[in-house]
C-alpha positions as CSV (number, residue, x, y, z in Angstrom):
1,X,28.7,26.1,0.7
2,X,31.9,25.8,2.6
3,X,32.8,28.0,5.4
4,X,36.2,28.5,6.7
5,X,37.1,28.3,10.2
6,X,38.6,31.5,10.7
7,X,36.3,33.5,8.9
8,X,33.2,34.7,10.8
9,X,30.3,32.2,11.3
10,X,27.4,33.3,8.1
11,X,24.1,35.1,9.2
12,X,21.1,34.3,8.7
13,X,20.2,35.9,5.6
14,X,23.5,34.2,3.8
15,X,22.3,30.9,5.2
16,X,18.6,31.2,3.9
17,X,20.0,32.7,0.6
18,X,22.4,29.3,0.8
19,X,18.9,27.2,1.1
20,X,16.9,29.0,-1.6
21,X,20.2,27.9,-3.9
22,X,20.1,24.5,-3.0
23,X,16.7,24.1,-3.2
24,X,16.2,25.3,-6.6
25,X,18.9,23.5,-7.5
26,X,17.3,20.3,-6.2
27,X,14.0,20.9,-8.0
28,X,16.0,21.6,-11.3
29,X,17.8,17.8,-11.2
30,X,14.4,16.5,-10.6
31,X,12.7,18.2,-13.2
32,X,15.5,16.7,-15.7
33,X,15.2,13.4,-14.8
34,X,11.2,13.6,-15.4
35,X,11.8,15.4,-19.2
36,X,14.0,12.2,-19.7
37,X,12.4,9.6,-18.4
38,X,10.1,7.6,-20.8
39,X,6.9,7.6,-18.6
40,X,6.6,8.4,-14.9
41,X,4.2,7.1,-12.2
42,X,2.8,8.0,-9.1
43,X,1.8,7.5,-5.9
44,X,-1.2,9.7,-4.0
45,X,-2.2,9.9,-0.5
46,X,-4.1,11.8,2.0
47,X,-2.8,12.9,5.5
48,X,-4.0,14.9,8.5
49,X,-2.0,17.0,11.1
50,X,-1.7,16.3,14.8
51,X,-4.6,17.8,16.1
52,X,-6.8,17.7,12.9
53,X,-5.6,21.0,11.9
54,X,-4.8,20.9,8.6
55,X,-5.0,18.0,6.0
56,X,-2.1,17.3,3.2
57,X,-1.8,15.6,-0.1
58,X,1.0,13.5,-0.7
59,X,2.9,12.7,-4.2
60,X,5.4,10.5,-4.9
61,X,6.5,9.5,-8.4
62,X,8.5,6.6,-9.4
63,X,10.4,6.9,-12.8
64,X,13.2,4.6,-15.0
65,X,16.1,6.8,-15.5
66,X,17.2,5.8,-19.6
67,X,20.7,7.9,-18.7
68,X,21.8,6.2,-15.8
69,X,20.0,3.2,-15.8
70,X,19.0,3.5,-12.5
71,X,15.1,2.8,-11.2
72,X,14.7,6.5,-9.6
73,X,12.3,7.5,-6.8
74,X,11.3,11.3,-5.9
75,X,8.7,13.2,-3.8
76,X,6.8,15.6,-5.5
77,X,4.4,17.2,-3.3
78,X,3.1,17.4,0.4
79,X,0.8,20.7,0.3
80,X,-2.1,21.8,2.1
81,X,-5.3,19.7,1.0
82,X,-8.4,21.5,2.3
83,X,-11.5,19.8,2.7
84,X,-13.9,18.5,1.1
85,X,-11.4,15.4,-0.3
86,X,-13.3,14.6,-3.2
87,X,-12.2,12.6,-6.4
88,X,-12.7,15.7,-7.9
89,X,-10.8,18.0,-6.1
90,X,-7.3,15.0,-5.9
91,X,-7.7,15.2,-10.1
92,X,-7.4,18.9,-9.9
93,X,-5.0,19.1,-7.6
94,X,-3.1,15.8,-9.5
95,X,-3.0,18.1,-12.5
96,X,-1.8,21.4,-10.9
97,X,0.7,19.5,-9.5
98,X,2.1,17.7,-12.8
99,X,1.9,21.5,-14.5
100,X,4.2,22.9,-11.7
101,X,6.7,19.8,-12.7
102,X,6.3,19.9,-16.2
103,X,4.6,17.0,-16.6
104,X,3.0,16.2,-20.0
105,X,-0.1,13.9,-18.9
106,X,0.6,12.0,-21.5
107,X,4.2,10.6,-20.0
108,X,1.7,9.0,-16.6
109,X,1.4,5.3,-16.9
110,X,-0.7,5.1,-13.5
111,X,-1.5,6.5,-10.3
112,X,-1.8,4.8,-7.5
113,X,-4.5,6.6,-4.9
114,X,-6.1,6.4,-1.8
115,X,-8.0,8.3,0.1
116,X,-8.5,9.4,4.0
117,X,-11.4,7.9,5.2
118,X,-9.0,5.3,7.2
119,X,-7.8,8.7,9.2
120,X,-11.5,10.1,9.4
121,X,-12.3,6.9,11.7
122,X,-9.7,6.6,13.6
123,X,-10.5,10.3,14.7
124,X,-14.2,9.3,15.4
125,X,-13.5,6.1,17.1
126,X,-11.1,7.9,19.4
127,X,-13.1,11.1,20.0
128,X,-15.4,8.4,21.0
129,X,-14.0,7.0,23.7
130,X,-11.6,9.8,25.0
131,X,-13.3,13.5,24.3
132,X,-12.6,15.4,21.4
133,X,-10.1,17.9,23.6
134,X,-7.7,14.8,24.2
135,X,-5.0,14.1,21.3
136,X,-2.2,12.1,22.5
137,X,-0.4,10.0,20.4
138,X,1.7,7.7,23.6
139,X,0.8,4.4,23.6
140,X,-1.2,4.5,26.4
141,X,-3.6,7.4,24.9
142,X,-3.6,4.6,21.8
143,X,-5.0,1.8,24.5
144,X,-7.6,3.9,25.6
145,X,-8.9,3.3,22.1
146,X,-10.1,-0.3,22.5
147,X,-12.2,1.1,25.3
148,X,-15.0,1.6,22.8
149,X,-18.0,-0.5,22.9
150,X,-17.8,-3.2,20.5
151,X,-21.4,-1.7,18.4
152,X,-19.1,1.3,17.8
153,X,-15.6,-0.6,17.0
154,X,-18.4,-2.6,14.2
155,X,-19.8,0.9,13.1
156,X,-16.9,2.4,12.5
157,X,-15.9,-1.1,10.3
158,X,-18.3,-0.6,8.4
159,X,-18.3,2.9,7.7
160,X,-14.6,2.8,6.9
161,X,-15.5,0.1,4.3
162,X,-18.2,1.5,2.9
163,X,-16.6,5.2,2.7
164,X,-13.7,3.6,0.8
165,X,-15.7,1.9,-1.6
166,X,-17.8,4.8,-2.3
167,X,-14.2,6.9,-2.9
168,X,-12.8,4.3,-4.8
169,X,-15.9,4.7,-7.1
170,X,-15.8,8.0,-7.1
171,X,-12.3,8.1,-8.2
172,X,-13.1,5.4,-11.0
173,X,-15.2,7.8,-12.6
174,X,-12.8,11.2,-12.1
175,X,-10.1,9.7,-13.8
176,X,-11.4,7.3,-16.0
177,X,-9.8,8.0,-19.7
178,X,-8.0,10.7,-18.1
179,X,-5.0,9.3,-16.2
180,X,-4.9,5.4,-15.7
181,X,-5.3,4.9,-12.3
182,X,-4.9,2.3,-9.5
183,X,-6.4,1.6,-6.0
184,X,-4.0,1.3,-3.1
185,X,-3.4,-3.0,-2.7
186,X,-3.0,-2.8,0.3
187,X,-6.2,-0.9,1.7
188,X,-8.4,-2.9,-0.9
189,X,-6.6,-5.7,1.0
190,X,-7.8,-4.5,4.3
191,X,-11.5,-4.3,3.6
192,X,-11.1,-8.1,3.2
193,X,-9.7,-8.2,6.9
194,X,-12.2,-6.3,8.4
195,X,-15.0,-8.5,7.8
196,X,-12.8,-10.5,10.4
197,X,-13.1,-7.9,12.8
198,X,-17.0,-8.1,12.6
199,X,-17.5,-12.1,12.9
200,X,-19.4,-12.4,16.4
201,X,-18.5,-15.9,17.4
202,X,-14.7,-14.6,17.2
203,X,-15.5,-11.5,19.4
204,X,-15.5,-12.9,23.2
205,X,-12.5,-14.8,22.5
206,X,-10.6,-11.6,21.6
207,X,-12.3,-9.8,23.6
208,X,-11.0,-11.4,26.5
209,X,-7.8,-11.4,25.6
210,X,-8.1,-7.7,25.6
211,X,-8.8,-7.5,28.9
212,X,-6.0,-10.2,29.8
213,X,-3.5,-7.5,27.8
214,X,-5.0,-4.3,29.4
215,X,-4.5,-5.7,32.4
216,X,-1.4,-7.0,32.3
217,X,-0.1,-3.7,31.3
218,X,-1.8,-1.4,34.0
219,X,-0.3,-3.9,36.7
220,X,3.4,-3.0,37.2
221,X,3.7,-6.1,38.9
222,X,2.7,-8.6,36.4
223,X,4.4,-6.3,33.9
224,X,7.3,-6.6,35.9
225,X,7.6,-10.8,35.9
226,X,6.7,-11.0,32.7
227,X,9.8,-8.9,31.4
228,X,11.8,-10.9,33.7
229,X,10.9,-14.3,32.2
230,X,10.5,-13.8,28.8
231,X,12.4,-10.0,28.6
232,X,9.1,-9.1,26.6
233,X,5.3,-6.9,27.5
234,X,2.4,-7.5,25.8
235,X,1.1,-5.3,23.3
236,X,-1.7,-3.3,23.5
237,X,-4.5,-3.0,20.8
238,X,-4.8,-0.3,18.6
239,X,-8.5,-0.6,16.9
240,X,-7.5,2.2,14.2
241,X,-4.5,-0.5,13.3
242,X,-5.7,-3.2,11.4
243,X,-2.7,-5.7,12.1
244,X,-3.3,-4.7,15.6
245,X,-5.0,-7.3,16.3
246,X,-2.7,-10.0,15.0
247,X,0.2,-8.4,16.6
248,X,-1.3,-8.3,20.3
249,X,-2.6,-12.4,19.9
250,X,0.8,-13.0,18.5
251,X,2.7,-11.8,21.4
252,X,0.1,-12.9,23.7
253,X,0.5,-16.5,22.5
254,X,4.1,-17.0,22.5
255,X,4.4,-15.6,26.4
256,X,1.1,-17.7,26.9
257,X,2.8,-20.1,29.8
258,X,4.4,-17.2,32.0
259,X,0.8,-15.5,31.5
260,X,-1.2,-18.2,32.7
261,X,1.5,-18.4,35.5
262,X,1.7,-14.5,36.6
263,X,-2.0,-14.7,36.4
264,X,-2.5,-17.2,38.7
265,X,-0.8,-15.2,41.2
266,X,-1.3,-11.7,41.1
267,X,-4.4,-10.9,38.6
268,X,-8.1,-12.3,39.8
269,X,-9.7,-12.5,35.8
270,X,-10.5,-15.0,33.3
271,X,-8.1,-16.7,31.8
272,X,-8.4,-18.3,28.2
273,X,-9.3,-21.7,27.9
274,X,-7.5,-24.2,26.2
275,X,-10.1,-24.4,23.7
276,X,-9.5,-20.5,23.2
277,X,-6.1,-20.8,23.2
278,X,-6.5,-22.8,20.1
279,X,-8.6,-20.8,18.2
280,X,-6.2,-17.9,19.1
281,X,-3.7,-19.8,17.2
282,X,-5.7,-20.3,14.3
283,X,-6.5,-16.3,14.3
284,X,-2.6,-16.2,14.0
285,X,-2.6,-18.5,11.2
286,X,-6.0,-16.6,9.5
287,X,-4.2,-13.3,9.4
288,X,-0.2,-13.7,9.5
289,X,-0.3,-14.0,5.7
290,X,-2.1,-10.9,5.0
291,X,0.6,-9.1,7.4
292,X,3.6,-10.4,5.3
293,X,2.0,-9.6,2.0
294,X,1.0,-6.2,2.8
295,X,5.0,-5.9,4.1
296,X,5.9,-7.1,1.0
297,X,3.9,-4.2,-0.8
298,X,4.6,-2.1,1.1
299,X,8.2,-1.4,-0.5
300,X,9.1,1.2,-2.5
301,X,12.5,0.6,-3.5
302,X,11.9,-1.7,-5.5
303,X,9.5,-3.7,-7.8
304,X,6.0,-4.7,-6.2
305,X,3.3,-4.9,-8.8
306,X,4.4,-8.0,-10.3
307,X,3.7,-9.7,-6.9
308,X,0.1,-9.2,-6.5
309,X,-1.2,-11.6,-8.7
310,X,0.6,-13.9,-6.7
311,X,0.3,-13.1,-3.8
312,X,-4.1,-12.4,-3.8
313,X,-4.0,-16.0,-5.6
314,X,-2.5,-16.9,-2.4
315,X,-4.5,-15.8,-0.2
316,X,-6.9,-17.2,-1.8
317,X,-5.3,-20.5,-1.4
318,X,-4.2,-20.0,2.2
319,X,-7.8,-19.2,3.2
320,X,-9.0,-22.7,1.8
321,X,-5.7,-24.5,3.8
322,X,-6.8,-23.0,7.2
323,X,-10.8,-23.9,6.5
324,X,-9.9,-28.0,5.5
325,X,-7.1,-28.1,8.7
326,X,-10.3,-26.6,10.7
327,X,-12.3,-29.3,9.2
328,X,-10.6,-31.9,10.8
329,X,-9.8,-30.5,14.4
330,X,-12.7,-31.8,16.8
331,X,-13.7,-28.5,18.8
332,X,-16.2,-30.6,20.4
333,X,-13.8,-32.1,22.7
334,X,-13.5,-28.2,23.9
335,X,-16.8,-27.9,23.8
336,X,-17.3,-25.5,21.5
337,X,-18.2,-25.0,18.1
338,X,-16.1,-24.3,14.4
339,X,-15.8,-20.5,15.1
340,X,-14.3,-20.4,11.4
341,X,-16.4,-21.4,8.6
342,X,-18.2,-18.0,8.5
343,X,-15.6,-15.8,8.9
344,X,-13.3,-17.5,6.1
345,X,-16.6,-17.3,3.6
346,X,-17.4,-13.9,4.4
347,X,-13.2,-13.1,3.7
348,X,-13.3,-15.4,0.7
349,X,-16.1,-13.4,-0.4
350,X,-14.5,-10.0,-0.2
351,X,-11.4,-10.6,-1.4
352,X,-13.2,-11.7,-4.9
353,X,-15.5,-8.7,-4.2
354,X,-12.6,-5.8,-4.2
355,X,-10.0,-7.9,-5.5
356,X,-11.3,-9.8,-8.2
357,X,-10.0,-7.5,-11.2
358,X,-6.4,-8.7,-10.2
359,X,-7.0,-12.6,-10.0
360,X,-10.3,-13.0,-12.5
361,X,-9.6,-12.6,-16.1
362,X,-13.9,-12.6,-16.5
363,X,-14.1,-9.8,-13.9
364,X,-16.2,-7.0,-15.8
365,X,-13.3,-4.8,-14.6
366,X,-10.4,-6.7,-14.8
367,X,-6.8,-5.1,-14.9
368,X,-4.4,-7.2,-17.0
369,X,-1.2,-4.9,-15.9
370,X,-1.2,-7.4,-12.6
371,X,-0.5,-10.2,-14.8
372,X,1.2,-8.8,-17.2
373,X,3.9,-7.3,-14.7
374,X,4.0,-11.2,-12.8
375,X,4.9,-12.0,-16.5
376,X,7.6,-9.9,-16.7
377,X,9.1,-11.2,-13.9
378,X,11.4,-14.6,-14.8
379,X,10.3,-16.8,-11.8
380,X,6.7,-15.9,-11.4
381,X,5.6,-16.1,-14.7
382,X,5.8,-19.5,-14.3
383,X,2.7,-19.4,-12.1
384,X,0.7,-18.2,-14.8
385,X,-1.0,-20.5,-16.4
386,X,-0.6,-20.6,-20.3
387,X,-4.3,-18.9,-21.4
388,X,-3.2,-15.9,-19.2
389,X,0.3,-15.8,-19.6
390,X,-0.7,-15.7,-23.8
391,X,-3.0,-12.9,-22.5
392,X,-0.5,-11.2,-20.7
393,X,2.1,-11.4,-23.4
394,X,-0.4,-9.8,-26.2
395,X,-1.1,-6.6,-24.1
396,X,2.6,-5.7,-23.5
397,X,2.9,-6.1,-27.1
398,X,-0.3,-3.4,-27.4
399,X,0.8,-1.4,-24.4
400,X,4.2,-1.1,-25.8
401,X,3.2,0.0,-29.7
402,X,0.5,2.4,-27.4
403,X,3.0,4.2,-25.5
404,X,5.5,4.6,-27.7
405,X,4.9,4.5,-31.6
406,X,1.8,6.8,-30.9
407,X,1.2,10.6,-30.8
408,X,-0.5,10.8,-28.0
409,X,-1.9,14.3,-27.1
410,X,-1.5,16.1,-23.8
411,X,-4.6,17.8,-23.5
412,X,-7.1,15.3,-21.5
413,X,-10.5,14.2,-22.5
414,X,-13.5,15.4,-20.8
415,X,-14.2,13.3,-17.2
416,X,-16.6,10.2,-17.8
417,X,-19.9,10.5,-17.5
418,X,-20.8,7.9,-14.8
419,X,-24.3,6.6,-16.7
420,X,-22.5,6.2,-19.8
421,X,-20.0,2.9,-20.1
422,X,-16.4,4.0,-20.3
423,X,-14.7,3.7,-24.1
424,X,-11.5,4.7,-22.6
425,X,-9.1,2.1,-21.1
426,X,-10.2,-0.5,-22.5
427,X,-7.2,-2.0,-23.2
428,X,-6.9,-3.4,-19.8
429,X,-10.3,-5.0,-19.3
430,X,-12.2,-8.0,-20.4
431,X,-13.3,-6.4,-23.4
432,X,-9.7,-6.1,-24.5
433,X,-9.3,-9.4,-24.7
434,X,-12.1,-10.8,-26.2
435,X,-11.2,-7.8,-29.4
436,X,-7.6,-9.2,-28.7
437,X,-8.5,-12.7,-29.7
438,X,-10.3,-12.1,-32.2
439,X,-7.3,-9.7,-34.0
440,X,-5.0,-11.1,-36.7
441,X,-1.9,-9.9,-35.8
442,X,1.9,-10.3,-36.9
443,X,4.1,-13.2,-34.8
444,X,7.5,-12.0,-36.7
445,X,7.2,-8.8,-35.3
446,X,11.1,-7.6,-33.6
447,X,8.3,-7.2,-30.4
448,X,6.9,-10.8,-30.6
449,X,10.7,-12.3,-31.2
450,X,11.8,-10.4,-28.2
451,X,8.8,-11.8,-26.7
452,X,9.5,-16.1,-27.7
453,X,13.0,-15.1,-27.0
454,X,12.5,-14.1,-23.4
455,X,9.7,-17.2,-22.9
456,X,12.2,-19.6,-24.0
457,X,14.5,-18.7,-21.3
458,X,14.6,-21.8,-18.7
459,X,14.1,-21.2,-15.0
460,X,17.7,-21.3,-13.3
461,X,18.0,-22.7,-9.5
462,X,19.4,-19.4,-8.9
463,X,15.8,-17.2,-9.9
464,X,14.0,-16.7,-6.8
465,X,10.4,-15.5,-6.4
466,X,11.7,-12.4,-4.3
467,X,14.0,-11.3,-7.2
468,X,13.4,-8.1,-8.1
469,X,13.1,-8.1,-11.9
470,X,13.7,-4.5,-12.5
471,X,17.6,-5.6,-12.1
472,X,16.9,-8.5,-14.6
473,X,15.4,-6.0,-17.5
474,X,18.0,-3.3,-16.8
475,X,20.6,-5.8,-17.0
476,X,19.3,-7.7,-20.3
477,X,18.3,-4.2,-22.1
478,X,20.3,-5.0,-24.7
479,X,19.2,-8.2,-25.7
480,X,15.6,-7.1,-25.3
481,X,15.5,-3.0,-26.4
482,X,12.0,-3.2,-27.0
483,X,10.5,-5.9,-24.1
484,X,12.7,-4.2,-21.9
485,X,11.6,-0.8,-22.4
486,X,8.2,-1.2,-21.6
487,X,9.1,-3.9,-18.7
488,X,10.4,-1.4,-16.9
489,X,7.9,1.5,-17.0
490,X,5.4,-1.3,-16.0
491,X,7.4,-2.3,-12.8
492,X,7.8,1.4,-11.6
493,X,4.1,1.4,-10.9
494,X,3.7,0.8,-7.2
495,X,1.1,-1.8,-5.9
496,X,0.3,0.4,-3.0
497,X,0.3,4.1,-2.0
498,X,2.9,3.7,0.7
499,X,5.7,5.9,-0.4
500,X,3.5,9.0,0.7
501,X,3.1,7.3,3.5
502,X,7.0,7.6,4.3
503,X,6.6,11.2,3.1
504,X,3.9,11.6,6.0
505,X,6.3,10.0,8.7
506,X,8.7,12.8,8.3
507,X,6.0,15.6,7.9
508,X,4.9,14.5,11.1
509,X,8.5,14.3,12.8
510,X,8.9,17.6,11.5
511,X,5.7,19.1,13.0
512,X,6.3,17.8,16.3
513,X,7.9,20.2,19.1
514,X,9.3,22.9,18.5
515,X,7.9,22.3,14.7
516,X,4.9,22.3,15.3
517,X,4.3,26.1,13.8
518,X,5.8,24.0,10.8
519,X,3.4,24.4,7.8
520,X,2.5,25.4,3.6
521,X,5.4,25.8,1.4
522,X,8.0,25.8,4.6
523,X,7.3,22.2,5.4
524,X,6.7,21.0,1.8
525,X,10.3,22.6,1.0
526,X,11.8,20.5,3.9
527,X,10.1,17.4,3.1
528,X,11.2,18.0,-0.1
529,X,14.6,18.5,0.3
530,X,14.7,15.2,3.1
531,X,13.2,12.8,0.8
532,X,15.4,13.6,-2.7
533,X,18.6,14.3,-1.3
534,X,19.9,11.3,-3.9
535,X,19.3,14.5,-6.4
536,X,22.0,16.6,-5.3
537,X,24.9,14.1,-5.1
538,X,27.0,17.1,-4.9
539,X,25.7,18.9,-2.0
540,X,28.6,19.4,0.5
541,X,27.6,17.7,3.8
């Protein structure tokens, strides 16, 4: 809408009636890239209002666009999500959500959930150590969270964990042969880094460097010298955060000389020892590669499932570095002992526990789209070794004559029932494969030549394993119709639920101030209309 300069400004009624245009407008070019895309996925997520007063479900979906040729993001939904946040009440509202945007169930390759129990204890852990009447959100409110005792900070661990696993279970069973689903990557991930948090021989050590950080930045002083020889603070630890922790050692480490310095000086506490020093720098080493891998996933503009194979795999593999270069370090002449060989078990141990069905092909619930999408992508599938990579292969071929050369219905099957073993989704377990093996099935098909064709390809020194491969099958769709087609559905599945995350970034920008009345169908319409603006490329500015 275009106003002329020497007409008189528009009221508010013409400017709302303007909105309402637009709007609709926006939700009818959405809806028409959903009826033409080939299969659609999405992304779930849970997220509470400043001041606990009302909760809201996110959804995201992530489409190929056949037209245009272009990989296609949108935001669905952020609505009001009342309590309780059962499995059962996300399916419901997952299907009333798909029925407002005319979505066939049938067109959903995944969705990718999570759940708020991560929210739930950060509230408790900070009602714990600041009242329940205090909600500030500055940093120094979110330093006043590591005030709580360190039984509380391991209670609230553990509950977190054991609250997500008992969703995650939950959720297993309310979708299962329904709508494929996925757990979040990155909070699976997490659950692995909070058996850190609990290891008691760590604790003192950073422990104390807490106090070393708090310290530092209640003293303006020390403060003060610090930004004037390194032109840096320290960070303060956020226990609701679960990088927090690396983040604050990092810093802390890399100022560590003008530290020890100021502290000598103006501050009468502890200082680390040498020996603790050390072991901080191993903590850096323990956890900066689970920080860069959950940045990786975290993106959602472009590919990411292919790289979790990988990247669990080398985890895996970084864990066992750090424990043999720990194996040779004499802690003795510190006087102290290996503070490591526990912890790096007890991660080992729960990675393989909540991650196994991405990196174990004879995990009872193993989930061959992980390698299967690291197939699809040129440099990576070279990791794979030749077993899987045959395995991965064969279900593309199954998943492709699935989605498309069936009629599949749109009316869902009944929910599991949770004593019964599921029949539905098989096709992505271990049972798959072992019926897989045993099938006699056609090598000339045109799905299996596309297949050799694109194995035979050699690796070229320009393919890197941060290419996204999306641009490699939209590029080469001719010379692969049928690989290609299904390659791309596959990659718009999202390892992780963080696009709703994004969504909740602005809902909460939008609530604060003189927003903060902002709620229900107002603020979904403005997130809405924020988040897809690549849908009305003709909307004047």
């Amino acid at each position: 809408m275009k106003h002329d300069p020497r007409s008189p400004a528009f009221g508010r009624k013409a400017v709302n009636t303007e909105m309402d245009r637009v709007y609709k407008q926006l939700l009818t070019n959405m809806k028409f890239v959903l009826r033409r895309a080939r299969k659609i996925s999405l992304s779930a997520d849970i997220w509470t209002k400043r001041g606990m007063t009302e909760s809201k479900l996110g959804m995201t979906a992530r489409v190929y666009d056949p037209h245009s040729k272009v990989m296609r993001g949108m935001t669905l939904a952020c609505r009001t999500f009342p309590p309780p946040h059962t499995a059962a009440r996300l399916f419901k509202f997952t299907m009333d959500i798909l029925a407002e945007w005319d979505i066939a169930p049938s067109k959903i390759s995944a969705i990718v959930t999570d759940n708020g129990s991560n929210m739930v204890t950060a509230f408790k852990a900070f009602v714990d150590s600041n009242g329940s009447d205090s909600h500030n959100e500055s940093d120094e409110d979110e330093e006043g969270v590591t005030v709580t005792s360190d039984d509380t900070e391991e209670a609230n661990v553990v509950e977190e964990v054991d609250e997500y696993m008992q969703f995650e279970e939950q959720c297993d069973r309310e979708f299962d042969g329904r709508i494929k689903r996925h757990s979040c990557t990155i909070h699976r991930l997490q659950t692995a880094v909070r058996v850190f948090e609990k290891d008691e021989t760590l604790k003192p050590i950073i422990r104390k460097a807490r106090v070393i950080v708090k310290t530092f930045r209640l003293s303006t002083v020390a403060t003060g010298e610090l930004i004037k020889a390194t032109n840096l603070t320290l960070i303060a630890d956020v226990s609701t955060r679960w990088n927090s922790t690396l983040l604050f050692l990092k810093r802390l480490d890399l100022v560590q000389d003008s530290v020890k310095e100021i502290m000598a000086r103006h501050l009468k506490i502890p200082g680390l020892t040498s020996g603790e020093w050390v072991i901080i720098r191993y903590i850096i080493k323990l956890l900066d590669k689970f920080n860069t891998v959950t940045d990786k996933l975290s993106a959602d503009k472009e590919a990411t499932i292919h790289r979790v194979h990988f990247y669990i795999n080398g985890l895996v593999r970084r864990l066992e570095c750090i424990r043999d270069a720990l194996s040779k370090l004499d802690f003795s002449s510190f006087h102290l002992d290996n503070p490591f060989d526990q912890v790096i078990l007890a991660m080992e141990s729960e990675l393989s526990r909540v991650l196994g069905y991405v990196i174990n092909e004879r995990d009872p619930k193993f989930d061959a789209v992980y390698i299967a999408s690291t197939f699809l992508h040129k440099k990576l599938r070279l990791t794979l070794p030749h077993r899987v990579a045959s395995l991965a292969s064969r279900w593309l071929a199954l998943k492709s004559s699935d989605w498309y050369e069936k009629n599949i219905p749109d009316i869902l099957p009944e929910p599991a029932d949770p004593n019964v073993t599921s029949k539905f989704n098989t096709d992505d377990d271990l049972d798959f494969f072992v019926a897989a093996s045993l099938e006699v099935a056609p090598h000339n098909s045109p799905f299996d030549l596309e297949i050799q064709t694109y194995i035979s390809l050699p690796a070229s020194t320009e393919d890197n394993t941060d290419d996204n491969p999306e641009l490699f099958w939209i590029q080469n769709a001719g010379k692969f119709p049928l690989l290609s087609r299904v390659a791309l559905d596959i990659l718009a599945i999202p390892a992780a639920s963080s696009a709703p995350e994004r969504v909740f970034s602005i809902g909460a920008a939008a609530t604060r101030g003189k927003g903060n009345r902002l709620a229900g169908h107002n603020l979904e319409r403005k997130i809405l209309s924020l988040r897809n603006t690549e849908h009305l490329p003709d909307l004047d500015d």
